[in-house]
C-alpha positions as CSV (number, residue, x, y, z in Angstrom):
1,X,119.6,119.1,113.7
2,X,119.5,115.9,111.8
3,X,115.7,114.3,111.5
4,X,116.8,110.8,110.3
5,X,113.9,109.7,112.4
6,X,111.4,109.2,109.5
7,X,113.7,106.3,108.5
8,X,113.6,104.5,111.8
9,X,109.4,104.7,111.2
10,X,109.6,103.7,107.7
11,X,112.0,100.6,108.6
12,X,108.9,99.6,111.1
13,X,106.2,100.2,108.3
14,X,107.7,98.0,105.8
15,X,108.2,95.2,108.7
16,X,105.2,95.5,109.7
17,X,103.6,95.6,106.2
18,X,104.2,91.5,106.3
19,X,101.5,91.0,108.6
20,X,99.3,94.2,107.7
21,X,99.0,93.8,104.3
22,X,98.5,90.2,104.5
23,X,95.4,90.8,107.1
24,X,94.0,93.9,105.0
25,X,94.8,93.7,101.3
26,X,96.4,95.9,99.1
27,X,93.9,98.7,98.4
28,X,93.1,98.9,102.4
29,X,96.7,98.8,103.6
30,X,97.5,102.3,101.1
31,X,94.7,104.2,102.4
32,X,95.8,103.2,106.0
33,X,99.1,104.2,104.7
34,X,97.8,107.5,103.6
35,X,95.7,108.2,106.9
36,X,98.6,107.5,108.8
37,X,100.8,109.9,107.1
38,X,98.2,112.4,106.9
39,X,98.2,112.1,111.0
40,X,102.0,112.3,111.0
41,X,102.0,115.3,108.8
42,X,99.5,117.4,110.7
43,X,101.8,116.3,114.2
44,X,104.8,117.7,112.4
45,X,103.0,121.1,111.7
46,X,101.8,121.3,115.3
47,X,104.8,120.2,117.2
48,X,106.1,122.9,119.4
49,X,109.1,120.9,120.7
50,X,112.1,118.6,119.3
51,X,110.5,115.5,120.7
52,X,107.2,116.1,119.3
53,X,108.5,116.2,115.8
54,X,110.6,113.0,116.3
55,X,107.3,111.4,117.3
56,X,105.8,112.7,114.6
57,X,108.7,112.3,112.1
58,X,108.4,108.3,113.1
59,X,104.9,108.4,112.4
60,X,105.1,109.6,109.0
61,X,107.7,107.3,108.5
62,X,105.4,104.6,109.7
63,X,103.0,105.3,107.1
64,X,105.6,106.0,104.5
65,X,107.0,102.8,105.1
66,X,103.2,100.9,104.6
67,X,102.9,102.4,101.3
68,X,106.0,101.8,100.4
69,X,106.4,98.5,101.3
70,X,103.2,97.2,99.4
71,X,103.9,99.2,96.5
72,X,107.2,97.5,95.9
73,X,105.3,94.0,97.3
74,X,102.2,93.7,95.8
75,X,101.6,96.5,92.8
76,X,104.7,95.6,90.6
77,X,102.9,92.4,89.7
78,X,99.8,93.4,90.0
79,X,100.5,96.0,87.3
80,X,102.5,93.1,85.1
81,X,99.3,90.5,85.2
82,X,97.3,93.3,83.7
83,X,99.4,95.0,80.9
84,X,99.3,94.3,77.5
85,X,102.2,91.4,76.6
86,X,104.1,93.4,73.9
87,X,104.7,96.1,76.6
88,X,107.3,93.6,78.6
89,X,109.6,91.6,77.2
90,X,109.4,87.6,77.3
């Protein structure tokens, strides 16, 4: 049983982190992230059938692909504004 379905999910969390995370902002659009994986996770644990945990496997990968997807967006240079200049180089 392959469960490649989290990667179908992720692929829509990272598109759809172009409009999302332009409407909510980086701090908001993590913790939706988060919530949304937290849902998929417990829907995974509770799934008595295959298609339940595809469901849920694309849910998870939904929010997996929101955090994702502003992490590599919006914190990588976030984090270089706000380091000290001698820790990169020029």
């Amino acid at each position: 049983m392959h469960l490649y379905h989290q990667e179908i999910g992720c692929l829509m969390g990272a598109l759809s982190n172009l409009w999302i995370g332009d409407r909510l902002g980086r701090r908001r659009t993590i913790f939706l992230g988060g919530c949304i994986m937290i849902i998929g996770a417990i829907l995974q644990t509770t799934s008595y059938s295959y298609a339940q945990l595809v469901v849920a496997r694309i849910v998870t990968g939904i929010g997996n692909g929101l955090n994702v997807g502003i992490s590599s967006l919006i914190c990588p240079p976030f984090l270089s504004w706000h380091c000290w200049t001698d820790l990169y180089s020029t």
